[in-house]
N, C-alpha and C positions, 0 to 999 in steps of 0.2 A: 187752426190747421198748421199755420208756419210754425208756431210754438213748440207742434206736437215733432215737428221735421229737427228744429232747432237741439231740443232735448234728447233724442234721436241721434242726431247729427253728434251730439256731445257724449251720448254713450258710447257709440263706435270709435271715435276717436282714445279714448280713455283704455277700450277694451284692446284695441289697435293698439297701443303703447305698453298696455302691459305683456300682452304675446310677445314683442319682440325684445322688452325688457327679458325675460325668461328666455327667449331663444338664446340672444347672447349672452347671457350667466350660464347657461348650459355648454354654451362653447368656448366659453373660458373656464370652466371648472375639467374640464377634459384634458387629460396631459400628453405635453406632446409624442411621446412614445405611445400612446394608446392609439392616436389618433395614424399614428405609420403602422399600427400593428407590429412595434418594433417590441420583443421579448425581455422583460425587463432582466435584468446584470443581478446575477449570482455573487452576493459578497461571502458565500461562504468559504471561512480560509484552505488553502492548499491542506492534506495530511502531511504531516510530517515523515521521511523515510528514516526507519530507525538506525544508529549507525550498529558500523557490523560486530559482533560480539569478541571479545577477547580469546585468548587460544583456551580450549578446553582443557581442566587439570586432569592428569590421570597420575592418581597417587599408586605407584608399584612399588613391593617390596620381595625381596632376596635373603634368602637366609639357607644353613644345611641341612637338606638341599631342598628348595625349591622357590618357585615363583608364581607370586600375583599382581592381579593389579584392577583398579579398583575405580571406573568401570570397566568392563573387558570390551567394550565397543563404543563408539562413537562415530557422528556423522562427519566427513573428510573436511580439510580445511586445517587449520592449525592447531596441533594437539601437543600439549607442556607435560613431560613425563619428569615428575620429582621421586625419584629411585633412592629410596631409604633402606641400608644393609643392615640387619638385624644380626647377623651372623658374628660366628667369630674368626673370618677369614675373607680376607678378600673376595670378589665378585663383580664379575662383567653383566653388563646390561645391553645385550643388540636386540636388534627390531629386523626380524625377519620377515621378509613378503615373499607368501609360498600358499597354494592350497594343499600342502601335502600335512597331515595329521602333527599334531605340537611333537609326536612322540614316535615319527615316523619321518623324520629330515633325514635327506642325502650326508651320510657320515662317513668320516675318514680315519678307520681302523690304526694307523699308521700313527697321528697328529691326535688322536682321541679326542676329536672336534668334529662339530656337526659343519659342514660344505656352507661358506657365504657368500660364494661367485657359484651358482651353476645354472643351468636353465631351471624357471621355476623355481628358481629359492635364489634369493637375492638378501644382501644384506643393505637395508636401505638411511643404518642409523646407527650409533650407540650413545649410551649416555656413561659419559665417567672417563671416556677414552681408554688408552690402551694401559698399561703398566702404569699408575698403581692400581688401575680403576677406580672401585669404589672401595672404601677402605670399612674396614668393621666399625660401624656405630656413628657411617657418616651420611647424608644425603643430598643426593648428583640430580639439576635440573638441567633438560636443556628441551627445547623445542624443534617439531618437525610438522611439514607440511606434507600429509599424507597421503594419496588417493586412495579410492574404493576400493578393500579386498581383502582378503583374509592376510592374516599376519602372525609367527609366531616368538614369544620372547623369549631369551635365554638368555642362561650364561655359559660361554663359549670358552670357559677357562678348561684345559683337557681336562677330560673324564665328569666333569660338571655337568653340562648335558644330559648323560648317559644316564650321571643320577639321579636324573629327575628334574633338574630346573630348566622347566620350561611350561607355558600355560598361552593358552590361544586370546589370541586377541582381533578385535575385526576393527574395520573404518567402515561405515555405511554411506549410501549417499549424501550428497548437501543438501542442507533444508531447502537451501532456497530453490532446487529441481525436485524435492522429495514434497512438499509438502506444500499449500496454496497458500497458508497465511504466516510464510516466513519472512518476506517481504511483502510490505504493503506497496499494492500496487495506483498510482495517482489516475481516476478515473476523469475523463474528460468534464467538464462542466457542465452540466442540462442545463438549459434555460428556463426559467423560473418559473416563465408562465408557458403552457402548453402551446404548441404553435396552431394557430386558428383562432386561440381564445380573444385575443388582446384587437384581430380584425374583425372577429362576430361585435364585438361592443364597439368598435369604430362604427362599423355600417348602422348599429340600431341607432348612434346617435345620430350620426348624417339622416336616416330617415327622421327624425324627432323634429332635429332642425328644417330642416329643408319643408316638414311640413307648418314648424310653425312659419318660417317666412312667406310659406303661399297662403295662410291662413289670414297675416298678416295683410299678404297684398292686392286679398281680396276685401276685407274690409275695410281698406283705404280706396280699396276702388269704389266700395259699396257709398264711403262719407263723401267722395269725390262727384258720384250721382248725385247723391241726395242732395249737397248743398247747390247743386245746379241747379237740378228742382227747385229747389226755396229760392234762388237768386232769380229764376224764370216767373214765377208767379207775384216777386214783388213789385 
């Protein structure tokens, strides 16, 4: 009978050591961010924000008589006019902001010039400057910072206008208000792991553990009996 206690006695103890062998491998395998239910760290890199694009070319050209230009619109921001005179006579190049018709400007009978100071028609530019301008068979850049709105181009040399040189031109809004994906915009970081997920798996192991160590302290209580027993009856 003691033999049977002894043998007994020696299984519990064995079975007792590997339950708490396992509890504690299970709470060292556990890592500490899990165990806070802290959200594991996003290493994915920032986007980049693209830099801002160079002035837009509009290539216009001048000849007798008339004018283009090539495209006849773009979005506001900085726009590069290279003004190429195909002609065989001189020719100006202004940039009028007006919504009155390319072909329908405030004119001045007198000066046989179309008006570049008046309400609604503004002269906000030229390329080539004044005397010689642009000369025959040469081409005049220069850049301008435009707002949004209709615009029409001429050449303001007398009687030039009248004869036709002139063609509409627009600036449209800026990308970056006109349109969602002209700048990329840096979204906040999520965290990796869902919030709840990383304390759901904290708690299943705290119960796992917690039950192996009562499991544990119960069968050391069990070998703590039993070897009483045997130590009573020898």
């Amino acid at each position: 009978m003691q033999l049977n206690r002894l043998k007994l006695l020696h299984v519990l103890l064995g079975l007792s050591a590997l339950v708490l062998w396992c509890a504690l491998a299970l709470l060292a395998s556990s890592p500490p961010g899990a165990q806070a239910g802290a959200p594991a760290s996003d290493s994915s890199p920032t986007p980049a924000v693209s830099p801002s694009p160079a002035s837009v070319q509009i290539n216009a050209s001048m000849a007798e008589f008339s004018v283009t230009s090539d495209p006849s619109g773009v979005p506001s921001g900085d726009v590069q006019f290279n003004v190429t005179n195909h002609g065989a006579a001189a020719h100006e190049f202004v940039i009028m902001q007006t919504d009155n018709p390319p072909n329908a400007l405030l004119y001045d009978n007198a000066s046989q010039k179309a008006v570049e100071d008046a309400p609604g028609q503004q002269d906000v530019g030229e390329v080539g400057g004044e005397l010689p301008f642009i000369p025959p068979g040469e081409t005049e850049s220069d850049s301008f910072t435009l707002p949004p709105g209709k615009y029409v181009l001429i050449c303001n040399i007398p009687g030039h206008y009248k004869a036709g040189m002139h063609t509409a031109f627009t600036i449209g809004p800026s990308p970056a208000t006109d349109t969602a994906t002209a700048v990329p915009s840096i979204a906040a970081k999520a965290p990796a792991t869902a919030p709840g997920a990383s304390g759901s798996n904290s708690v299943g192991q705290a119960v796992v553990i917690i039950g192996a160590l009562g499991l544990v302290f119960t069968m050391m209580l069990g070998c703590m009996v039993l070897l009483g027993t045997t130590l009573r009856d020898v």
